[in-house]
C-alpha positions as CSV (number, residue, x, y, z in Angstrom):
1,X,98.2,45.7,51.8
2,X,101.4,44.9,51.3
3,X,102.6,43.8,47.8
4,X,105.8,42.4,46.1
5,X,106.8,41.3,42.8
6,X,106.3,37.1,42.3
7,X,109.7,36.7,41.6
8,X,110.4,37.8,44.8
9,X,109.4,34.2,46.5
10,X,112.6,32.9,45.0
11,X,114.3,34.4,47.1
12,X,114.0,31.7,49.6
13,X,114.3,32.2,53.9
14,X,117.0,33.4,55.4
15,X,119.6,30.2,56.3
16,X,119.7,30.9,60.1
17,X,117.0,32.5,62.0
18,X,118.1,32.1,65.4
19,X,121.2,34.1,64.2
20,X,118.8,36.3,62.4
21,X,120.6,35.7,58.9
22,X,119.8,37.8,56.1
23,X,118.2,37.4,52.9
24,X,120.0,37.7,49.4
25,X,121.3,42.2,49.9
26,X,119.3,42.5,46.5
27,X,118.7,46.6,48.3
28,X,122.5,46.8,47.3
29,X,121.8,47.1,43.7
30,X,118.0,47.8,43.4
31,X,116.3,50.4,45.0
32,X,117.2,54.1,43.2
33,X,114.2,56.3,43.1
34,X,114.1,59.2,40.6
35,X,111.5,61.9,40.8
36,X,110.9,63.7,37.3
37,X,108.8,66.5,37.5
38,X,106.3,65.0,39.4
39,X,103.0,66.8,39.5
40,X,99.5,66.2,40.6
41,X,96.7,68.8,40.7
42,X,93.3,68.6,42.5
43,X,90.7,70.6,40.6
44,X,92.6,74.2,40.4
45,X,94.9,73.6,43.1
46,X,98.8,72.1,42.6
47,X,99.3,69.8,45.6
48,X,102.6,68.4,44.3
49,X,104.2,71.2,41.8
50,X,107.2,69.5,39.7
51,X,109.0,67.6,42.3
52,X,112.5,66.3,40.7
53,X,114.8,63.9,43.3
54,X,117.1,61.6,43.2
55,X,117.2,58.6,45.4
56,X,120.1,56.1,46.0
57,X,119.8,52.8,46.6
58,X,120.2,52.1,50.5
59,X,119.4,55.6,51.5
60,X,117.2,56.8,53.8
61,X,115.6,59.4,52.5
62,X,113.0,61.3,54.5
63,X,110.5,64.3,52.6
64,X,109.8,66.6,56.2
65,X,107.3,69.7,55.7
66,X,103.9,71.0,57.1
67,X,100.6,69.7,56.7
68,X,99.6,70.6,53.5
69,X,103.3,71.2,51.4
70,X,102.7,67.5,49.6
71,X,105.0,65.4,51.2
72,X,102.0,62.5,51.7
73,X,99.8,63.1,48.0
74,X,103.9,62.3,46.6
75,X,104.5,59.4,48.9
76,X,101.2,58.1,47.6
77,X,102.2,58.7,43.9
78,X,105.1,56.6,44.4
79,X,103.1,53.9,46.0
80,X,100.9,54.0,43.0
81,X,98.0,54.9,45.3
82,X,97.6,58.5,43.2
83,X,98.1,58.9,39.9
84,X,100.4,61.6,38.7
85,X,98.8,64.8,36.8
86,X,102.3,64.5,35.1
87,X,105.8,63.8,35.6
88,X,108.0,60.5,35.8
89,X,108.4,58.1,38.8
90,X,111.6,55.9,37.6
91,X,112.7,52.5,39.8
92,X,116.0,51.6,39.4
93,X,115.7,53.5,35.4
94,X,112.3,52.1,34.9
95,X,109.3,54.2,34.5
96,X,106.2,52.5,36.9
97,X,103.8,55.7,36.9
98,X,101.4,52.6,35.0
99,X,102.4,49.9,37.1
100,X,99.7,49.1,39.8
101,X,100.5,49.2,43.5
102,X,100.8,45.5,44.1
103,X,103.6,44.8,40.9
104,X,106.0,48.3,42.5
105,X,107.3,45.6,44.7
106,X,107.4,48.2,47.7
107,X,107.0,47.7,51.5
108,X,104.4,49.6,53.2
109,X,104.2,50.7,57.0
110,X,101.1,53.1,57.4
111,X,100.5,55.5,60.1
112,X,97.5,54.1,61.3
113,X,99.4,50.4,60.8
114,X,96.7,48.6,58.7
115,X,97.1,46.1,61.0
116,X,94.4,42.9,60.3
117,X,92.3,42.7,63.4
118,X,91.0,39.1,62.7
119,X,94.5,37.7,62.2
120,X,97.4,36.7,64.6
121,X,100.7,38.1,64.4
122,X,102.2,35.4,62.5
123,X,99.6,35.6,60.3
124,X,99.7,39.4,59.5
125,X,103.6,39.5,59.3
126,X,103.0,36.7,56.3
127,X,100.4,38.2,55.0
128,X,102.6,39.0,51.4
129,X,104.1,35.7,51.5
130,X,101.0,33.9,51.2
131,X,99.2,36.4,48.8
132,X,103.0,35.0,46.3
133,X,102.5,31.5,47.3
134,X,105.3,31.0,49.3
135,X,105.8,27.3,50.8
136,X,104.7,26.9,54.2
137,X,108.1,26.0,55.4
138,X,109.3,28.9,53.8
139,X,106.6,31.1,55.4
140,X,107.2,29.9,58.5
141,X,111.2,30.5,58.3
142,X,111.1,33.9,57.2
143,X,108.3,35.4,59.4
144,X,110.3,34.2,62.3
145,X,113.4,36.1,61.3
146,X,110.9,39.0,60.7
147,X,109.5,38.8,64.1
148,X,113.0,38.0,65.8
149,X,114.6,41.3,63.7
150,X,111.8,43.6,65.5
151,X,111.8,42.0,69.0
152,X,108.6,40.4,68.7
153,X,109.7,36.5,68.2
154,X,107.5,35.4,71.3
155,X,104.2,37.4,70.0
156,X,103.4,35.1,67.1
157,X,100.1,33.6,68.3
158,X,98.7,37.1,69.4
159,X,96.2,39.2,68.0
160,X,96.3,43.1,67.2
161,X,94.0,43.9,69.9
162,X,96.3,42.4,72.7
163,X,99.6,44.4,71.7
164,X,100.3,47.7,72.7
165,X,100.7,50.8,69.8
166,X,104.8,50.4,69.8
167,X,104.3,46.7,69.2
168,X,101.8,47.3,66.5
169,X,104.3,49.8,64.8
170,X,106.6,46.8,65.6
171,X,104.0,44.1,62.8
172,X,103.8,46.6,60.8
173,X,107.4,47.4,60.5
174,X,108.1,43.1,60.3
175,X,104.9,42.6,57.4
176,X,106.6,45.5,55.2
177,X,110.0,44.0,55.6
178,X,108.8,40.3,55.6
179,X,109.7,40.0,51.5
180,X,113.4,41.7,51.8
181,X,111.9,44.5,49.3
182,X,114.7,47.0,47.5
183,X,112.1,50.0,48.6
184,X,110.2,50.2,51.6
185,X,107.9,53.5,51.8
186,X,107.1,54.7,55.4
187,X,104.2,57.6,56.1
188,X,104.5,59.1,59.2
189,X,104.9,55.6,61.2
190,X,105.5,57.0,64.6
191,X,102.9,59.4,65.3
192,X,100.9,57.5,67.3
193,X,103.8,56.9,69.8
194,X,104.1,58.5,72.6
195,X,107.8,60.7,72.9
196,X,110.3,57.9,74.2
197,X,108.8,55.0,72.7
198,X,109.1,57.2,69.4
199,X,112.7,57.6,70.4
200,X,113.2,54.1,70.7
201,X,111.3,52.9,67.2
202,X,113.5,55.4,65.4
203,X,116.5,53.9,66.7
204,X,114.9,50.4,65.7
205,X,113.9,51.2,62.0
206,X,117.0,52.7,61.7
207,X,119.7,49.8,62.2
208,X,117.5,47.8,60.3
209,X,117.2,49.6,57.1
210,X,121.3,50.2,57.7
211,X,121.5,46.1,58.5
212,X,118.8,44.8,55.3
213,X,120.7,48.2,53.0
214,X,116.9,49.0,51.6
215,X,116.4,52.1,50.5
216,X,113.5,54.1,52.7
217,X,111.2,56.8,51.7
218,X,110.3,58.3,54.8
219,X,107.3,61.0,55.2
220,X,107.2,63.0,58.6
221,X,106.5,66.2,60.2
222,X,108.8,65.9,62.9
223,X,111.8,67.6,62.6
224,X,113.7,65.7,65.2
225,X,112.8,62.5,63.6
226,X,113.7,63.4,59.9
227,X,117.4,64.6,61.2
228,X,118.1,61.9,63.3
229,X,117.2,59.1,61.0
230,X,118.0,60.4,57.3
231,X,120.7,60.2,54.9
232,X,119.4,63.1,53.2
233,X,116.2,65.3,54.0
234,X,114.1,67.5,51.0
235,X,112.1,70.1,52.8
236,X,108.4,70.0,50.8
237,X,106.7,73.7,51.1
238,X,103.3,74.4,49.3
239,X,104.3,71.8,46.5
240,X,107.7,72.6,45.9
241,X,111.0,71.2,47.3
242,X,112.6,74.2,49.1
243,X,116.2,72.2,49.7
244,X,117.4,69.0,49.5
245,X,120.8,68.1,51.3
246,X,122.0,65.7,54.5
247,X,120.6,66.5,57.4
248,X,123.9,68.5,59.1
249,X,123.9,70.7,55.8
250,X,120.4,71.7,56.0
251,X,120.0,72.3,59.4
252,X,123.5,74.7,59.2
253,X,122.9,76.0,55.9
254,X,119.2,76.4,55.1
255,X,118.5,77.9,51.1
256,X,115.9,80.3,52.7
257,X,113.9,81.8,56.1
258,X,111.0,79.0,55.8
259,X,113.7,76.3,55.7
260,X,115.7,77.9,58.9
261,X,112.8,78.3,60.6
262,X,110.9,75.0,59.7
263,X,114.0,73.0,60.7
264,X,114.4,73.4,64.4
265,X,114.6,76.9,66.5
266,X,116.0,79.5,64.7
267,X,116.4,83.5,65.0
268,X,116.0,85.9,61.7
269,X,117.2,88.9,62.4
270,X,116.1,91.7,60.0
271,X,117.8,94.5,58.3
272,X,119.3,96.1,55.0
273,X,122.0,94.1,53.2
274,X,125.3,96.6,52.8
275,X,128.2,95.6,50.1
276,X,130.1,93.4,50.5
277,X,133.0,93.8,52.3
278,X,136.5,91.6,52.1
279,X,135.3,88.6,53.3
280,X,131.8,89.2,53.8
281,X,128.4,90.6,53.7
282,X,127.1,92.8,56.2
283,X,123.1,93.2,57.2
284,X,122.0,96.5,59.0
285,X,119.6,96.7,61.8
286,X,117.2,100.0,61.7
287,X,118.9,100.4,64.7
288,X,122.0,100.7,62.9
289,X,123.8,98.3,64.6
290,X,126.0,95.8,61.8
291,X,126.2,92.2,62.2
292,X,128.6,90.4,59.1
293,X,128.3,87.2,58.0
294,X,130.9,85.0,55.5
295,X,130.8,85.8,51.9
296,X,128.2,83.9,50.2
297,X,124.7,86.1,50.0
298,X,122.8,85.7,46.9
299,X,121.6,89.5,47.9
300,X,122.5,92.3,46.6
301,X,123.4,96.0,48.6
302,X,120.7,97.9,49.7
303,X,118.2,94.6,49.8
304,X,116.1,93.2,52.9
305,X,117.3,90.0,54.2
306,X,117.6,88.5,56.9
307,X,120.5,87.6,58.8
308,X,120.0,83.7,60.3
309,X,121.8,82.2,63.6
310,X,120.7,79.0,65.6
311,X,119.8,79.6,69.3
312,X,122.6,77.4,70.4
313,X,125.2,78.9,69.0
314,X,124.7,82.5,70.9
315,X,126.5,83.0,74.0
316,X,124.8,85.5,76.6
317,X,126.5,87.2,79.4
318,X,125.7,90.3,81.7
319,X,126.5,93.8,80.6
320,X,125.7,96.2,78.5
321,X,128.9,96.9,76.5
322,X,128.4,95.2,72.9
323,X,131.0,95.6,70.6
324,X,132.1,92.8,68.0
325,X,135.5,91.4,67.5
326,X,137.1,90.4,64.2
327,X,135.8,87.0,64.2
328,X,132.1,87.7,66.1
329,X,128.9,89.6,66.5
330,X,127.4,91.5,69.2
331,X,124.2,93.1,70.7
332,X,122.8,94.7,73.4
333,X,119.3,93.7,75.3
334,X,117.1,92.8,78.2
335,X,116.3,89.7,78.9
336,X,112.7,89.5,78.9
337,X,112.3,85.7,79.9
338,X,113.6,82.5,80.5
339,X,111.7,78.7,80.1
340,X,113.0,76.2,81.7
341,X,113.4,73.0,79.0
342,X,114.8,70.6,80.8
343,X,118.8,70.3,79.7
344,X,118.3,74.2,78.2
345,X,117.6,76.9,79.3
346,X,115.4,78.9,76.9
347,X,115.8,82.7,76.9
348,X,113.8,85.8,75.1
349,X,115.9,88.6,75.1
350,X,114.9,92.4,73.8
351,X,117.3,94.1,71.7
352,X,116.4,97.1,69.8
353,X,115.4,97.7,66.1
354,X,114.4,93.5,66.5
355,X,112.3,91.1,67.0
356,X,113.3,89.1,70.3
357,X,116.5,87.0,69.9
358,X,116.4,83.0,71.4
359,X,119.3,82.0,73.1
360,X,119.2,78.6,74.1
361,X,122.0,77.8,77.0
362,X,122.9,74.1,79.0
363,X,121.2,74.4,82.4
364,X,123.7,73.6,85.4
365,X,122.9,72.8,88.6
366,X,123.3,75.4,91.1
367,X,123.5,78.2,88.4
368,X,120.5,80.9,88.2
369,X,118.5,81.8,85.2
370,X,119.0,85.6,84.5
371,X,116.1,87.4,86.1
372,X,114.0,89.6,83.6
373,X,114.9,92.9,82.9
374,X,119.2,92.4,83.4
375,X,120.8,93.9,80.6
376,X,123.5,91.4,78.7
377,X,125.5,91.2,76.0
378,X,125.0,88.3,73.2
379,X,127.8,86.7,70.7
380,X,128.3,84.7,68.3
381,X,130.7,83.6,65.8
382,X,130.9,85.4,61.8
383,X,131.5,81.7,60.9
384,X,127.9,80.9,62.1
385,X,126.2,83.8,60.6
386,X,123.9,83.4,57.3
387,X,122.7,86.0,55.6
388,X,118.7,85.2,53.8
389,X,117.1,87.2,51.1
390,X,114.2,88.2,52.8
391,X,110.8,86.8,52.9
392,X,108.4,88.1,49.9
């Protein structure tokens, strides 16, 4: 259920529906989260181990990690749907860890919808605005500008059973906006949708929370999702935030091996960690072979690590001659296969002393895959190169 602060119904409708007006921008100076050590145990086991963010108003924030690393059990907490073993939960400086769920003034869109079966779509969408006593006129006035904003403006007199799952995300998404809250919290919405309708509703949720400037507290698993719709992403693993950062940053940059290889394809090449050179840090592969990455390795010579380069970023041509230029690495292998993905091509290729490398290349039409077995040569820029500590 869906629950807002009283005060809230003085807002009033928006002046214009047809033109889709908008409510008073109270997200533009309400709405900053702040995480304080936020903890909560279940018997011996930490599910949520001393989580500390920062929130701004307006952003979209997502928390992206695998089942089990929290992200949910701290989504909950801010709801006020699990208390807090310890810690602080602060709304725009205020402390609510006491304040029930239906006086945190937050929107709500559930996975599984919560949709009301026995109730129209009208009715659902106005669900909070009749549990503050809203005026019936002003009901009326601002669940149609809630319908309108998520396409649904001719579904009104309809019943959950008669709309498809995109259109139920869709009452959902209009009930927890309905009240014009400074937070709307968001767990894992899409999952239900199939892949292009998920596409399409991230698209959706996202020019809306950029049009009403709340701020959005997003939980997913999807990796995809979390970059294409965030401000800023925190990557949640076994309780602990690994790295927080915009979604570019992480994605380029990850803080560690679980991050890199949590956010999207990602090769980890292994080897010992050499001084540091001039103007950068070189990792060497038990085959011997160097590969040198830009200064910046919190590892120190004659450490593992782990030296990390996105699929994309590799080029791959036939040969067998692989030596590195001032500005790039190089190695020898075998291809040993190729997937088809669609717009890449996805290929394994041997090299020695390694695990196999990922090269992911455009398909063309008219151009062959490498057949497995040919030898080739793959490169990539220095600039593009991370070096890891290794994993424990």
């Amino acid at each position: 259920m869906v629950e807002v602060d009283s005060d809230l119904a003085a807002r009033g409708a928006p002046a214009a529906v047809g033109e889709l007006a908008l409510p008073a921008p109270v997200a533009a100076v309400r709405g900053a989260i702040e995480l304080r050590g936020l903890t909560k145990r279940y018997g011996d086991e930490t599910v949520v181990d001393a989580i500390a963010l920062s929130i701004a108003p307006g952003e979209f924030f997502s928390l992206l990690g695998p089942s089990g690393s929290g992200k949910t059990t701290t989504l909950m907490m801010v709801a006020g749907f699990v208390r807090p073993d310890g810690g602080a939960i602060l709304l725009d400086g205020e402390d609510i860890a006491a304040v029930p769920p239906q006086k945190r003034g937050f929107g709500m869109v559930f996975q599984n919808y919560a949709i009301f079966p026995h109730l129209s779509v009208f009715e659902n969408v106005a669900f909070p605005l009749r549990a503050r006593r809203w005026a019936n006129g002003a009901v009326a006035e601002r669940v149609s500008w809630a319908l309108e904003l998520v396409r649904l403006g001719r579904f009104g007199d309809r019943h959950a059973h008669q709309l498809s799952g995109g259109q139920q995300q869709r009452v959902a998404l209009a009930r927890a906006i309905v009240f014009h809250p400074a937070v709307v919290l968001m767990d894992e919405p899409l999952g239900a949708l199939d892949k292009n309708l998920r596409f399409e509703m991230q698209v959706e949720i996202k020019e809306i929370q950029q049009r009403l400037g709340m701020t959005v507290l997003y939980v997913t698993h999807d990796q995809e999702e979390a970059m294409s719709m965030s401000d800023r992403i925190a990557i949640l693993n076994r309780g602990r935030i690994d790295q927080v950062g915009p979604p570019g940053e992480v994605y380029e940059r990850p803080a560690n091996p679980f991050v890199g290889r949590f956010l999207g394809e990602a090769n980890l090449i292994e080897g010992t960690i050499a001084p540091q050179f001039d103007d950068g840090t070189r990792l060497v592969l038990p085959s011997g072979h160097e590969l040198r990455a830009p200064s910046g390795s919190r590892c120190s010579g004659g450490a593992q690590g782990m030296l990390f380069i996105r699929p994309e970023r590799i080029e791959i041509t036939p040969g067998a001659n692989a030596v590195g230029g001032p500005r790039d690495n190089a190695l020898a292998g075998r291809i040993r296969r190729c997937a088809f993905l669609g717009n890449i091509l996805r290929y394994a290729v041997d090299v020695d002393g390694t695990a196999p490398v990922t090269v992911d290349l455009q398909s063309a039409v008219g151009v062959a895959p490498l057949p497995a077995g040919a030898p080739v040569v793959l490169r990539w820029p220095v600039a593009d190169s991370l070096i890891l500590p290794a994993e424990p």
